[in-house]
C-alpha positions in Angstrom: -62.1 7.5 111.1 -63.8 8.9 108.6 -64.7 7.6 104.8 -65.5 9.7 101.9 -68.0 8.0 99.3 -68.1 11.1 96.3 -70.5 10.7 93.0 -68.0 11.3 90.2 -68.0 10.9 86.1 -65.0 8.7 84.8 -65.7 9.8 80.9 -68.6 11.8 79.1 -72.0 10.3 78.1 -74.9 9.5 79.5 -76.6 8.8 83.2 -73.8 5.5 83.0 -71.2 7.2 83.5 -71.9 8.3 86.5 -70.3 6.0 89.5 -70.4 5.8 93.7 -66.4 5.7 94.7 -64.6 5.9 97.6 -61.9 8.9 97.5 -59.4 10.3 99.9 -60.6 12.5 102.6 -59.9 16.4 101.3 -57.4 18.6 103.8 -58.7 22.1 103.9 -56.5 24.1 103.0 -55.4 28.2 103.3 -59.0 30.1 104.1 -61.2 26.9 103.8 -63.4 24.5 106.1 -64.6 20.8 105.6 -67.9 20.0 105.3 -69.5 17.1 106.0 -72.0 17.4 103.3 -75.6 16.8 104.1 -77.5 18.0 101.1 -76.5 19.2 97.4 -78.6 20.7 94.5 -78.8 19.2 91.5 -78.2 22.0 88.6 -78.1 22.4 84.5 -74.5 22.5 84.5 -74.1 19.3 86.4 -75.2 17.3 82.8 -73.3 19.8 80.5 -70.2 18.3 81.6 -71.7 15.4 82.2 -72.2 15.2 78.3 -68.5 17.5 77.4 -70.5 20.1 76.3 -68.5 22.4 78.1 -65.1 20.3 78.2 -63.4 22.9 76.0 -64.2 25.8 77.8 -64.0 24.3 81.0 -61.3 21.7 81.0 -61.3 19.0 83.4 -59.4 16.5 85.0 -61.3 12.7 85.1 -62.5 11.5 87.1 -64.5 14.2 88.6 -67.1 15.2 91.4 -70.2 17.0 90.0 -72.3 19.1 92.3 -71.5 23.0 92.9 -73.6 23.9 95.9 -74.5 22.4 99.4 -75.6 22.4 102.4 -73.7 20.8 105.7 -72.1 20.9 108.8 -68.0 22.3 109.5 -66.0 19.2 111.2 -62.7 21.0 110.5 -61.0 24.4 109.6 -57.8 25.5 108.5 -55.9 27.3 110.9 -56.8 30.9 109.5 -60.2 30.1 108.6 -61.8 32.1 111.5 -65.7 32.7 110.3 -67.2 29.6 111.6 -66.3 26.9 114.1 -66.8 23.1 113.7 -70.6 22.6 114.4 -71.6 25.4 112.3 -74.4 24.2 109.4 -73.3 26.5 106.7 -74.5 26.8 102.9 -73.5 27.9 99.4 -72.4 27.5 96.2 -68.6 25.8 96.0 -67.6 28.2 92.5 -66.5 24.8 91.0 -67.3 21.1 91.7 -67.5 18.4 94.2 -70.5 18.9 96.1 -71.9 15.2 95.6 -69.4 14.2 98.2 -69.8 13.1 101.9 -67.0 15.6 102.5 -65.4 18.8 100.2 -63.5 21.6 101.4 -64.6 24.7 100.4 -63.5 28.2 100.5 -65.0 30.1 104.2 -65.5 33.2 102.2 -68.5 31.4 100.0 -70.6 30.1 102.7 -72.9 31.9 105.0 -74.9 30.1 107.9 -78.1 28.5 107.4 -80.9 30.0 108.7 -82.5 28.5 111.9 -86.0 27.9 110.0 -84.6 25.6 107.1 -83.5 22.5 107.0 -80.1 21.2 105.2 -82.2 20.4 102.1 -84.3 23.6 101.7 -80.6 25.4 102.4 -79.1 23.1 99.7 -82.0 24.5 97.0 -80.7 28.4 97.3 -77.1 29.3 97.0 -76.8 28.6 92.7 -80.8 29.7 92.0 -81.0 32.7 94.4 -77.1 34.4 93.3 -78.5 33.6 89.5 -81.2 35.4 90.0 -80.1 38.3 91.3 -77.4 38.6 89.6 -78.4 37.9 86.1 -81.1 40.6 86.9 -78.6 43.5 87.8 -75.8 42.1 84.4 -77.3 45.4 81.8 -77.8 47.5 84.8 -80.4 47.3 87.7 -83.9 46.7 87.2 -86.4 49.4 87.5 -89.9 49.6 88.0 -92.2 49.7 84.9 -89.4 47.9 83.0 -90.8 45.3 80.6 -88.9 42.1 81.1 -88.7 38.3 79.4 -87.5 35.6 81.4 -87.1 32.5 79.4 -87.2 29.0 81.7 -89.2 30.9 84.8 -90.1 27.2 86.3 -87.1 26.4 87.1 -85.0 27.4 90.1 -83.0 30.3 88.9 -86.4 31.3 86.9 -88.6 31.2 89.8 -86.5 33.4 91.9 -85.7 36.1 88.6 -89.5 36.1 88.1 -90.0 37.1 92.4 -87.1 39.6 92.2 -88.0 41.5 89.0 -91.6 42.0 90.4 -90.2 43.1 93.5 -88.1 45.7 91.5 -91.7 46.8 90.1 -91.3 45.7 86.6 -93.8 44.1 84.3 -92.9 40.3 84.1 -93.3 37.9 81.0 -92.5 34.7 81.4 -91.5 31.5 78.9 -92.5 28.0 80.7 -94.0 24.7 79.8 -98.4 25.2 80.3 -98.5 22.6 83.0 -96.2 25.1 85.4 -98.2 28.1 84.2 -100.1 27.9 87.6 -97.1 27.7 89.5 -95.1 30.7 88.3 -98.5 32.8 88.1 -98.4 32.7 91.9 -94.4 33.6 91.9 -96.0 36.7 90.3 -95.4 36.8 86.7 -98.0 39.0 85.0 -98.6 36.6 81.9 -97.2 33.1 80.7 -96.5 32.3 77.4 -96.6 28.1 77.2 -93.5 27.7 75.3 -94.6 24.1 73.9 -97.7 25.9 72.1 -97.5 29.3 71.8 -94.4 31.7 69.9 -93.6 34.3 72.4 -92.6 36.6 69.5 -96.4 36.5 68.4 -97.4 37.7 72.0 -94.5 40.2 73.1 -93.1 43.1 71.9 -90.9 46.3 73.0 -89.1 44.0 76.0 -86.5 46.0 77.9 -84.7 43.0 79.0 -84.7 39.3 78.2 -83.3 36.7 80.8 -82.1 33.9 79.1 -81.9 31.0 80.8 -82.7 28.5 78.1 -80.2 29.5 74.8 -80.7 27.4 71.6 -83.6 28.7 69.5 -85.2 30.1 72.1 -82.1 33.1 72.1 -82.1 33.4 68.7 -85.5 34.3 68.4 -85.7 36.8 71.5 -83.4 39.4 69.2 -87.0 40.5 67.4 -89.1 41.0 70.5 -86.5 43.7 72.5 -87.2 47.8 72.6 -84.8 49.6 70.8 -82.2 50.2 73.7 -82.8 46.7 75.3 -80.3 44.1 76.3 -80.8 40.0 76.7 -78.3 38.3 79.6 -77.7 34.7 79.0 -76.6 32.1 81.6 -76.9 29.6 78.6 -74.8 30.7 75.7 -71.2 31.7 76.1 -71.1 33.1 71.9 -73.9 35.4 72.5 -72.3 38.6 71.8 -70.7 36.8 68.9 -74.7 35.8 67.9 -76.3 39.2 68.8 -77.0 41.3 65.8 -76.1 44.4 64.8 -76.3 47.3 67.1 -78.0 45.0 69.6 -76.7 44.2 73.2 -75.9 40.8 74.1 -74.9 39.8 77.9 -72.7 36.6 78.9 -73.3 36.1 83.1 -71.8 33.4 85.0 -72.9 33.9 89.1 -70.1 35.0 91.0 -70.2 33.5 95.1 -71.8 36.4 97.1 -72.1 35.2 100.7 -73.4 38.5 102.4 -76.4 38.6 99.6 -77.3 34.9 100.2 -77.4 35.2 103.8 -79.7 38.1 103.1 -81.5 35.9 100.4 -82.2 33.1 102.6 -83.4 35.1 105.2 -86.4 35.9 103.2 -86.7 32.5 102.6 -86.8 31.4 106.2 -88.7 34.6 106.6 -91.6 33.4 104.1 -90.9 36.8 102.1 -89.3 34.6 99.5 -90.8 31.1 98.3 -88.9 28.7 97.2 -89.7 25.1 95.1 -88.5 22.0 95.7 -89.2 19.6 93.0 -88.3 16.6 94.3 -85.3 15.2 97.1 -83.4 12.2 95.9 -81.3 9.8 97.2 -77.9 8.9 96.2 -78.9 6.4 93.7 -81.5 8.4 92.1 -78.6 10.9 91.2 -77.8 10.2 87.8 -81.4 9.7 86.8 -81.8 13.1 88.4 -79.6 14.8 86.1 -80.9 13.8 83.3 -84.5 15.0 84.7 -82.8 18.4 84.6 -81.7 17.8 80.8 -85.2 16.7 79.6 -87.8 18.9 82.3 -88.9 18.1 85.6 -91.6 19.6 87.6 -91.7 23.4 88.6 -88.6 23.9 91.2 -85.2 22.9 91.9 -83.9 19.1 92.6 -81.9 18.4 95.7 -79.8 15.4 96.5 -80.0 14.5 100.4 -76.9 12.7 100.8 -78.1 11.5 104.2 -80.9 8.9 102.4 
C-alpha cells in the first residue's frame, strides 16, 4: 500500500509556510498516468505563489502542491492512456502544480521518455528551462543568424539554454548576469557579459533586435532604450508588458506551452553532449523551502533540483 508524503503551502509568506503532509493517493484519470516521482525542479514560479504574487491571476485553492516539472517512473495508467506502460521513467513539465509529491498524475500527452544517458535528476532539470528557451526564442518570430539579441538572467536555467539556442540560430548574443557567473555563461557561448550588479547594459548595448526577458522589474523597463527600430522584447516575467511598452514599440507576454516531441528532441542533445546543462545544486526534501527562496534571492549558475528519493 502505498503513501503519498506531498510538500504543500497552507497560506502565503515566507519559507514557513511551506509543510511535509500526508495526502490521498491521486487516481489518474482520462489520458493520464501516475508517477511515482523521483526528482522535481525547483523553479521562479514555485516562490511567486509561494509569496501571492500571482494569486490574482492565478487563483488557487489552499493548500497546495508546488513543483511543475519532474522526473519518475509510471506505476499506473488510465485505461486509454496507451503511450507508455508501468515501468517507463518518463519526464516533463506537469502545465500546473504538484510535482513535490511522491506521486501526481499527469497528463500522457506532456511527458516524453527519459533518455538512457541521464539520470531522474539531470531529466528533472530540463522539461520548464529547455521548452522556455525555445520557446521564448521563437514568441516575435524565429531567430535568425546575425540577429542582435539581449537575454536578461542568462545564468539561470531557462537563460543558459536561450543563450545555447540563439548562438545555434547564428545570432550575436548579449547577455545580463551576476560577474561571478560571467565565466560560466561565456562557455554556453554568449559573445559578451554585461555584470548586471556593476555595469548599465544601456551604456554598453545598442540597436538589439530582441530582448529576452527573463528578469522584469527595472531591468524591463530600462531594455525599451537599447532595441533597433523594428525590435521586440518577450517577457516570461511581466504579464502588463504590453500595457508598459511604449509607444510604437512591441512588447511580448510568453508563458511555455508543454511540447513533448521538442523535449524529447531537447534532451536528446543533452544526453547526446550537444546540449549542456547546469545543475546548481540537488536537495533533499527538507532543504526544499530554503531552496526556493535561493531561487528568489540568486543561487549559483544553473537550475536547482529536488531528489525526492534523499
Amino acid at each position: 500500500m502505498y503513501t503519498n508524503q506531498a510538500l504543500r503551502i497552507h497560506a502565503y509568506g515566507g519559507p514557513e509556510v511551506l509543510q511535509r503532509d500526508d495526502i490521498p493517493m491521486p487516481v489518474p484519470g482520462a489520458g493520464q498516468v501516475l508517477i511515482r516521482v523521483k526528482a522535481a525542479g525547483v523553479n521562479g514560479l514555485d516562490w511567486k505563489i509561494r509569496d501571492g504574487l500571482v494569486r490574482d491571476a492565478f487563483p488557487l485553492p489552499l493548500p497546495a502542491v508546488l513543483g511543475i516539472e519532474l522526473a519518475g517512473e509510471v506505476v499506473a495508467t488510465a485505461p486509454d492512456a496507451a503511450r507508455f506502460k508501468t515501468g517507463d521513467c518518463v519526464m516533463g513539465p506537469l502545465g500546473g502544480l504538484g510535482a513535490y509529491a511522491d506521486f501526481t498524475v499527469v497528463d500522457e500527452a506532456k511527458l516524453c521518455l527519459i533518455p538512457a544517458a541521464l539520470g531522474d535528476v539531470e531529466a528533472a532539470a530540463l522539461p520548464v528551462a529547455t521548452l522556455t528557451a525555445w520557446q521564448v526564442l521563437r514568441a516575435a518570430g524565429a531567430p535568425r543568424p546575425g540577429q542582435k539579441i539581449l537575454i536578461h538572467g542568462a545564468a539561470g536555467g531557462v537563460g543558459g539554454f536561450a543563450v545555447q539556442f540563439a548562438k545555434a540560430a547564428g545570432a550575436t548574443v548579449v547577455a545580463t548576469a551576476a560577474g561571478a557567473s560571467r565565466a560560466h555563461v561565456l562557455g554556453l557561448g554568449a559573445d559578451a557579459v554585461i555584470d548586471r550588479l556593476a555595469e548599465r547594459f544601456e551604456d554598453k548595448v545598442d540597436g538589439i533586435d530582441l530582448v529576452i526577458d527573463l528578469v522584469g522589474g527595472e531591468t524591463l523597463d530600462r531594455s525599451w532604450a537599447v532595441l533597433a527600430a523594428d525590435g521586440a522584447i518577450v517577457s516570461t516575467a511581466a504579464p502588463d508588458i504590453a500595457q508598459r511598452a511604449p509607444a510604437g514599440r512591441r512588447g511580448v507576454w510568453f508563458m511555455m506551452q508543454p511540447d513533448a516531441v521538442q523535449l524529447a528532441q531537447i534532451a536528446g542533445q543533452v544526453a547526446a553532449g550537444s546540449l549542456k546543462s547546469t545543475i546548481a545544486e540537488t536537495i533533499g526534501r527538507s532543504g526544499l523551502a530554503d531552496a526556493i527562496e535561493r531561487n528568489k534571492q540568486g543561487h549559483a549558475p544553473g537550475k536547482i533540483v529536488l531528489d525526492l528519493t534523499l
